[in-house]
C-alpha positions as CSV (number, residue, x, y, z in Angstrom):
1,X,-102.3,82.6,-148.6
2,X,-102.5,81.5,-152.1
3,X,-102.7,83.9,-154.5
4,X,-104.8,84.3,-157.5
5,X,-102.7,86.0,-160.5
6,X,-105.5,88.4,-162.0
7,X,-106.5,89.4,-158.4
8,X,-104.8,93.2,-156.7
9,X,-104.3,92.0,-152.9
10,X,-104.4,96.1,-150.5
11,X,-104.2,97.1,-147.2
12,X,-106.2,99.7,-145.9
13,X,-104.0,101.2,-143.0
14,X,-106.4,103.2,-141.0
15,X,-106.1,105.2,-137.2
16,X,-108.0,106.6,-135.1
17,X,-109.3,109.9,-136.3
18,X,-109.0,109.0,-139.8
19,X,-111.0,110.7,-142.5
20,X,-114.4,108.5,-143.2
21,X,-114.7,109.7,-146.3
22,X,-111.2,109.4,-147.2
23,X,-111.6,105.9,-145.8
24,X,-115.0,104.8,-147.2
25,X,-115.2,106.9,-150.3
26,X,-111.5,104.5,-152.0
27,X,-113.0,101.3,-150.4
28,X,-116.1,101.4,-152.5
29,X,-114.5,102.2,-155.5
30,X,-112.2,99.1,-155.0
31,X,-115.0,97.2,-153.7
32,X,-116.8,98.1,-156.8
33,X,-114.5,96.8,-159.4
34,X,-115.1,93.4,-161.3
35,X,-113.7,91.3,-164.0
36,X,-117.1,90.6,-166.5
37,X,-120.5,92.1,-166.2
38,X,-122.3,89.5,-164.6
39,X,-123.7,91.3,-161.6
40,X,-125.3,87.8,-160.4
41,X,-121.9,86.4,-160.3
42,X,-119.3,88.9,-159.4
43,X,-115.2,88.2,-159.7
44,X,-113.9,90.7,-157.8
45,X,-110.7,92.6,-159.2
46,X,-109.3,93.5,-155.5
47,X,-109.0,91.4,-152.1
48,X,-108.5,93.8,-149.9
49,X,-107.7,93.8,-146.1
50,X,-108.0,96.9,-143.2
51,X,-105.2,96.7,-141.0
52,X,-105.0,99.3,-137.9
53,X,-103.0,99.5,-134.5
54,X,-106.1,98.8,-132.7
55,X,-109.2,96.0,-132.3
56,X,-111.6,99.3,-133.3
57,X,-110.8,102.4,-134.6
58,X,-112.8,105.3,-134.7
59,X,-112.7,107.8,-137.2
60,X,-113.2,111.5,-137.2
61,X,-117.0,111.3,-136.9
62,X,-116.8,108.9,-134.5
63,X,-118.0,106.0,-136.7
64,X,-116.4,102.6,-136.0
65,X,-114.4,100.7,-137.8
66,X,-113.4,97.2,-136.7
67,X,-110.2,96.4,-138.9
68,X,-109.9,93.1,-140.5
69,X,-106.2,92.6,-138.8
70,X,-103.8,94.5,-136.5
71,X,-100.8,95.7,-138.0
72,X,-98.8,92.7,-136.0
73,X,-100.1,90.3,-137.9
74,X,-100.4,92.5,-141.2
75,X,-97.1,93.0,-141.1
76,X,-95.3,89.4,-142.3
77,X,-97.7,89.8,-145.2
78,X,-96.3,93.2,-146.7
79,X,-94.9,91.8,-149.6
80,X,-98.3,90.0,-150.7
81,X,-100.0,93.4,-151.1
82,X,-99.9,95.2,-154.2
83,X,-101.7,98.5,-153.3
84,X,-101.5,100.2,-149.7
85,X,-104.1,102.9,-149.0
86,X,-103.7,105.3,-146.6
87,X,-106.6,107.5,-145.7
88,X,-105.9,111.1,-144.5
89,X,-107.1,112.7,-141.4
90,X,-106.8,116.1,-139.9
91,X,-103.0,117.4,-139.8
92,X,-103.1,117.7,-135.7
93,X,-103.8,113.9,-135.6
94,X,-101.6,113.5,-138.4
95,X,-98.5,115.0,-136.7
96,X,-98.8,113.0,-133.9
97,X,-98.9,110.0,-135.9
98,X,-95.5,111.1,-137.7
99,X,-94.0,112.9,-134.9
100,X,-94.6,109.9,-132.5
101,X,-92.7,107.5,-134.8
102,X,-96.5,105.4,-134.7
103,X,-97.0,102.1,-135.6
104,X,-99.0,103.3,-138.6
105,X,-95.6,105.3,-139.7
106,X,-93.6,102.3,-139.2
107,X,-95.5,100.1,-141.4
108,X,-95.9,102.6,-143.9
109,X,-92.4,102.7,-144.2
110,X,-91.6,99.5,-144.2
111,X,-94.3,98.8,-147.1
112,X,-93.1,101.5,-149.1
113,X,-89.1,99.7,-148.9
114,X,-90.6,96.9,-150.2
115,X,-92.8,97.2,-152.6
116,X,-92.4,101.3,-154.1
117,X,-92.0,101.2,-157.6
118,X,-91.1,104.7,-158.8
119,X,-93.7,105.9,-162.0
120,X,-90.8,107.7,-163.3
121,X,-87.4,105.8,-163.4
């Protein structure tokens, strides 16, 4: 993938049961951000992938979500991303995900090894 320089390139990591609002609500915003003001002619500020463990993910309210890759193939690009959002869900499905040692946990981890930048040295 060639990468422009002024463009943020995020994952959204999403599971099933995740928050829609904590999904949708972040993606907009994102979504919503340009360089200029020419509505006409947008240059979008962020290229942004979802990446889940499955071909369709439902989230808490049972809307669908088909993700743009699996985290397989997400996974030799973690170093391309610059932002990795991970929407919440409720702490039941949550624990499972954390006390399973999920796929989603492992590819959180392994994003934040190589790319987490502390705000405060």
């Amino acid at each position: 993938m060639t990468h422009r320089a002024d463009i943020f390139y995020g994952c959204f990591l999403v599971f099933d049961g995740v928050d829609g609002l904590d999904f949708a609500g972040p993606l907009e915003i994102f979504l919503d951000v340009h360089y200029g003001i020419d509505y006409t002619s947008p240059d979008p500020a962020f290229n942004l992938t979802i990446i889940a463990p499955f071909d369709l993910i439902l989230t808490s309210a049972a809307v669908k979500i088909i993700p743009d890759a699996s985290i397989a193939s997400a996974r030799s690009k973690l170093g391309e991303s610059d932002i990795l959002v991970v929407p919440g869900g409720q702490p039941p499905i949550v624990f499972v995900l954390i006390e399973s040692n999920s796929e989603v946990l492992q590819i959180f981890a392994e994003w934040v090894k190589r790319n987490y930048i502390p705000s405060i040295p």
